[in-house]
N, CA, C and O atoms as a DFTB+ gen file, in Angstrom:
316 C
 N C O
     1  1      18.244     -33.243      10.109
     2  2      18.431     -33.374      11.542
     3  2      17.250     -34.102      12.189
     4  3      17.298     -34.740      13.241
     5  1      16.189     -33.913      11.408
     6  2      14.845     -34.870      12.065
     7  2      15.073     -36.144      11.839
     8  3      14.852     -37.004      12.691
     9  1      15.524     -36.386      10.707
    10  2      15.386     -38.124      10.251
    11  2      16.520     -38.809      11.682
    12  3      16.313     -39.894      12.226
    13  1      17.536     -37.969      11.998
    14  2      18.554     -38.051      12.735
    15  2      17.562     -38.130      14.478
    16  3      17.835     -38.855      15.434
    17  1      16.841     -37.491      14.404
    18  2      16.064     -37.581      15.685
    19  2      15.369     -38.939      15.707
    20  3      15.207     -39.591      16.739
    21  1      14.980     -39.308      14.515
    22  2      13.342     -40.124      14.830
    23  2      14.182     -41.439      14.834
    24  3      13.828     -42.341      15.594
    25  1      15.482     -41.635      13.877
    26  2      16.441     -42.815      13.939
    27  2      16.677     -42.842      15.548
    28  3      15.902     -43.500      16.242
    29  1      17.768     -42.114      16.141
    30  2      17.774     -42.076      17.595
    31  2      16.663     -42.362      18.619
    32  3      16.999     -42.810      19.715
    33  1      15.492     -42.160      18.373
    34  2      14.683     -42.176      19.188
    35  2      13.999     -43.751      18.806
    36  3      13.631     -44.432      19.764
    37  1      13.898     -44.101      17.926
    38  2      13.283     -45.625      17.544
    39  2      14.786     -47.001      18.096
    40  3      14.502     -48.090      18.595
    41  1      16.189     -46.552      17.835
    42  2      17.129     -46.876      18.530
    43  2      16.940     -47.237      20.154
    44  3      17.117     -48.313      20.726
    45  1      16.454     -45.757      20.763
    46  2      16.412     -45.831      22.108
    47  2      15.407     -47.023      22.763
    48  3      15.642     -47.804      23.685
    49  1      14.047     -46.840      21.829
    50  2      12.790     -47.758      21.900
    51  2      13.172     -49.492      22.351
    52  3      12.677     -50.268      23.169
    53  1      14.433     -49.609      21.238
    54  2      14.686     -50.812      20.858
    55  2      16.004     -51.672      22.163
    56  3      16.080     -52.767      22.719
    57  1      16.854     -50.351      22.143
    58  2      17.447     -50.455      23.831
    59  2      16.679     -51.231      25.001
    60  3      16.687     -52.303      25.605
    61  1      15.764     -49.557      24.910
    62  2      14.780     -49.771      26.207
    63  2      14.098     -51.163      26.305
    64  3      14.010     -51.565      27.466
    65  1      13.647     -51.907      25.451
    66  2      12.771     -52.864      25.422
    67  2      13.725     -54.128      25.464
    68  3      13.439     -55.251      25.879
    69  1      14.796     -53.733      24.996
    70  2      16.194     -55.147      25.546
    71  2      16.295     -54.772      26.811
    72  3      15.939     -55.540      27.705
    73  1      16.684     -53.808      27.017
    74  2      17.609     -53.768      28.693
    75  2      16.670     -54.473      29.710
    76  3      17.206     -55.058      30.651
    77  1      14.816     -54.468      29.566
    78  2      13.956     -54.466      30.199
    79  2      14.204     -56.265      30.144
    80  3      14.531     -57.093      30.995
    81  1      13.878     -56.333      28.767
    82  2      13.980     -58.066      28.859
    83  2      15.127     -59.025      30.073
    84  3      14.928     -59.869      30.946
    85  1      16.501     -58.233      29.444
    86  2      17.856     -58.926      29.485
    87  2      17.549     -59.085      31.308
    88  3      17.649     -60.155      31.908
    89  1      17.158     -57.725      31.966
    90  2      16.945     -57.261      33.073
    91  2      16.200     -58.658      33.976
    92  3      16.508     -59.386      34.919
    93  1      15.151     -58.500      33.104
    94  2      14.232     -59.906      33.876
    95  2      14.573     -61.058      33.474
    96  3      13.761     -61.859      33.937
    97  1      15.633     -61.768      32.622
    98  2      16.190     -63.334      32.548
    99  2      17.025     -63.129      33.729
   100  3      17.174     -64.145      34.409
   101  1      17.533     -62.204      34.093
   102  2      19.124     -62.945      35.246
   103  2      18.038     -62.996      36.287
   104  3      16.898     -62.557      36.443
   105  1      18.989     -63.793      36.980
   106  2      18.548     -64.752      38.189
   107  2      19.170     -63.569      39.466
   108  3      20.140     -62.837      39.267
   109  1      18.406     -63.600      40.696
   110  2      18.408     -62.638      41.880
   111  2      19.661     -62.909      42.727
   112  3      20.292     -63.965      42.776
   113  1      19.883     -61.876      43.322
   114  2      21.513     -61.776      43.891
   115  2      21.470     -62.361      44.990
   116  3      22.465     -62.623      45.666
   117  1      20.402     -62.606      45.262
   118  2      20.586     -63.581      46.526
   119  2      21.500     -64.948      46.918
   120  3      21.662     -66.021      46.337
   121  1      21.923     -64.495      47.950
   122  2      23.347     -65.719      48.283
   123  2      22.470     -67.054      48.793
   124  3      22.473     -68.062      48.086
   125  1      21.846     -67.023      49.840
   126  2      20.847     -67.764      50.459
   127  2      21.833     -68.441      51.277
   128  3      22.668     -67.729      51.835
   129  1      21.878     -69.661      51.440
   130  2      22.583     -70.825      52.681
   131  2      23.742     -71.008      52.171
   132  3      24.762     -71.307      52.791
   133  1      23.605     -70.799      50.769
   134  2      25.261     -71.168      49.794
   135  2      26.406     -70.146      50.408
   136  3      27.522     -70.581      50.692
   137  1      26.123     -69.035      50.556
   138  2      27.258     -68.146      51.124
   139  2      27.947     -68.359      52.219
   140  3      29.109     -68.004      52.417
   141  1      26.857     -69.263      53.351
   142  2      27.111     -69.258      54.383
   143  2      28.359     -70.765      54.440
   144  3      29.245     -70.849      55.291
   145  1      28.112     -71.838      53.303
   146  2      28.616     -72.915      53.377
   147  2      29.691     -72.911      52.524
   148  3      30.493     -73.843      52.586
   149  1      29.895     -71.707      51.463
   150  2      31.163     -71.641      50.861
   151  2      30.951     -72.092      49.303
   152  3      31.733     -72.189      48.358
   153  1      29.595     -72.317      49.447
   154  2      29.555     -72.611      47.729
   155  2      29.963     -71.603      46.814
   156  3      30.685     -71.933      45.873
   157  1      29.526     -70.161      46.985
   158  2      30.019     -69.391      46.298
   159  2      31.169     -69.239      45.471
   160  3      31.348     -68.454      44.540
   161  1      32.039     -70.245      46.027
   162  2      33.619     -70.240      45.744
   163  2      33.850     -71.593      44.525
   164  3      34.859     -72.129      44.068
   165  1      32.212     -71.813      44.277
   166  2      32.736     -72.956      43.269
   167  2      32.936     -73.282      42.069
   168  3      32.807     -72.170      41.556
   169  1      33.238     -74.229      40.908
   170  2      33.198     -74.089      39.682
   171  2      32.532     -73.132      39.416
   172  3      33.238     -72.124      39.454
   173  1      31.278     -72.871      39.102
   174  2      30.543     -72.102      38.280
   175  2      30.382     -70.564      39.123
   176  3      29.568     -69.693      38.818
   177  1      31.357     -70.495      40.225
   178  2      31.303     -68.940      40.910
   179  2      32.308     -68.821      40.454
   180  3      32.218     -67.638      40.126
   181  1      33.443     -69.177      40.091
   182  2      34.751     -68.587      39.466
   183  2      34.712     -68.439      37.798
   184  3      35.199     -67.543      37.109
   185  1      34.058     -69.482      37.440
   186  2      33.937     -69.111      35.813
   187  2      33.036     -68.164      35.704
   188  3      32.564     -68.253      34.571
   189  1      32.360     -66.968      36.511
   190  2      31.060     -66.416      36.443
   191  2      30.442     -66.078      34.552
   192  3      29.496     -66.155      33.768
   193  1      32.223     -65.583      34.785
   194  2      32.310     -64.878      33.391
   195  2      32.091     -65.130      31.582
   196  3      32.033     -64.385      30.604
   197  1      32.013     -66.692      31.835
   198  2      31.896     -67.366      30.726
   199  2      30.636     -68.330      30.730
   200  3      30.496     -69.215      29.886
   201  1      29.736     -68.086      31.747
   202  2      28.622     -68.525      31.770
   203  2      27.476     -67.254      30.921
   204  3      27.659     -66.116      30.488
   205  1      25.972     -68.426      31.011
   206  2      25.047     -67.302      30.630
   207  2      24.786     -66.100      31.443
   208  3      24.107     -65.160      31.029
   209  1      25.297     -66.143      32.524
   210  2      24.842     -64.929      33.381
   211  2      26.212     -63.662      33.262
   212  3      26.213     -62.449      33.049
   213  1      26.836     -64.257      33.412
   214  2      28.384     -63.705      33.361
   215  2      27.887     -62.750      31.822
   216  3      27.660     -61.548      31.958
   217  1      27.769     -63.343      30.553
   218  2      27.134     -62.781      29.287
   219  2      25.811     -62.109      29.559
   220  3      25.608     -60.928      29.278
   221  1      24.844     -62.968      30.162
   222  2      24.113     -61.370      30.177
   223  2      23.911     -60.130      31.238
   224  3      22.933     -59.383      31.270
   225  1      25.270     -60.074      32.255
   226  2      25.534     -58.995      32.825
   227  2      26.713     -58.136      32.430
   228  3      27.227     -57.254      33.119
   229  1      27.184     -58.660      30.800
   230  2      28.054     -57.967      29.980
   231  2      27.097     -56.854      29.267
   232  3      26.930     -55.641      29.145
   233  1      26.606     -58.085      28.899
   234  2      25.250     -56.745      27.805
   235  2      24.362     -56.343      28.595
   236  3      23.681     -55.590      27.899
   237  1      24.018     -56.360      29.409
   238  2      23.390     -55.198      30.400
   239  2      23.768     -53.756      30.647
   240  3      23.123     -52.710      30.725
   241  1      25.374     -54.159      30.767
   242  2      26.280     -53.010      31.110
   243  2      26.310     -52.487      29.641
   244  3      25.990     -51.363      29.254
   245  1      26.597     -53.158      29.172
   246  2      27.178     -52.337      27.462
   247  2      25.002     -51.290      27.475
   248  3      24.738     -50.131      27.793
   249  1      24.341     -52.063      27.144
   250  2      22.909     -51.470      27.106
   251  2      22.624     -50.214      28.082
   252  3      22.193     -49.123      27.707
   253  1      22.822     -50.437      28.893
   254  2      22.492     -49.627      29.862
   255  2      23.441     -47.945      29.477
   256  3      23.052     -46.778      29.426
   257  1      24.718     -48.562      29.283
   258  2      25.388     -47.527      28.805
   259  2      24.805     -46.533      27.669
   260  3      24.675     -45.310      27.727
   261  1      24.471     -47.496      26.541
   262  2      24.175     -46.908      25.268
   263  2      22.783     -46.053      25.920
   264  3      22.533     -44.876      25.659
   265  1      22.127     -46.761      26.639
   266  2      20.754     -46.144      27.055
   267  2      21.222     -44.967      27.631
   268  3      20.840     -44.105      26.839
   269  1      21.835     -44.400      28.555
   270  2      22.339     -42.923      28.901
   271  2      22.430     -42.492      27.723
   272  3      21.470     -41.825      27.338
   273  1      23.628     -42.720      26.715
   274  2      24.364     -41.924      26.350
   275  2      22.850     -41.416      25.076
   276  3      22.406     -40.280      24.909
   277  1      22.518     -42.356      24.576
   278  2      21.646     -41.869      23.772
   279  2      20.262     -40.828      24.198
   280  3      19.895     -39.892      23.486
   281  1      19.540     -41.265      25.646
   282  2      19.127     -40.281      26.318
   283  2      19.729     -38.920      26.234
   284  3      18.864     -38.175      25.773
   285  1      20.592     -38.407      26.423
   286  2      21.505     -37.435      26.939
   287  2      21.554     -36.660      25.461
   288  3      21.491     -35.442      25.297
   289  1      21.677     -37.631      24.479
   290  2      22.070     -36.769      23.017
   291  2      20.367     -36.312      22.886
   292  3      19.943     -35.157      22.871
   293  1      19.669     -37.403      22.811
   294  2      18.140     -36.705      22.604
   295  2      18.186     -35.692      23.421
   296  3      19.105     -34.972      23.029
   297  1      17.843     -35.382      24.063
   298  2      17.672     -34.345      25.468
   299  2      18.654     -32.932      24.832
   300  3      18.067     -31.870      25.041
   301  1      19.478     -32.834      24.396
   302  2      20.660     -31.983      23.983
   303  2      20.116     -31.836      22.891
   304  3      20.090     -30.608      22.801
   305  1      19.605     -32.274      21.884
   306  2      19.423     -32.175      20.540
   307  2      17.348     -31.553      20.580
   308  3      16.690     -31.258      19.582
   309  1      16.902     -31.546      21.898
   310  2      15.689     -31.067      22.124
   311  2      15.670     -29.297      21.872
   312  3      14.621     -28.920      21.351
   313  1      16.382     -28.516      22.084
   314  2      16.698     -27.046      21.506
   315  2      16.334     -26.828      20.317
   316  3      16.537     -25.730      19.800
């Protein structure tokens, strides 16, 4: 059950230190003058999803997830 801890916990390490990265490449939510003029609505605002950002606010979500869930088992498995 330890080897099972120290795996989980070097896992979490390796999370934590992506989510942090992935976190600081995307670019800020700020709309700026573009919102106001309708750019938002253009090629690359409708494909969001198949761009680099679109991908790395997939794996953010997927990371972030694993980061709870694995928190939560450590924490439970602390007894």
């Amino acid at each position: 059950m330890e080897v099972l801890r120290i795996v989980l916990t070097v896992i979490f390490l390796i999370i934590s230190i992506a989510l942090t990265a992935i976190v600081l490449m995307q670019e800020g939510k700020q709309a700026g003058l573009g919102a106001i003029s309708g750019a938002a609505e253009s090629y690359w605002g409708k494909n969001r999803g198949r761009s680099m950002e679109g991908t790395l606010e997939k794996i953010t979500k997927v990371l972030a997830v694993l980061f709870i869930v694995i928190a939560v088992i450590l924490n439970i498995n602390k007894f």
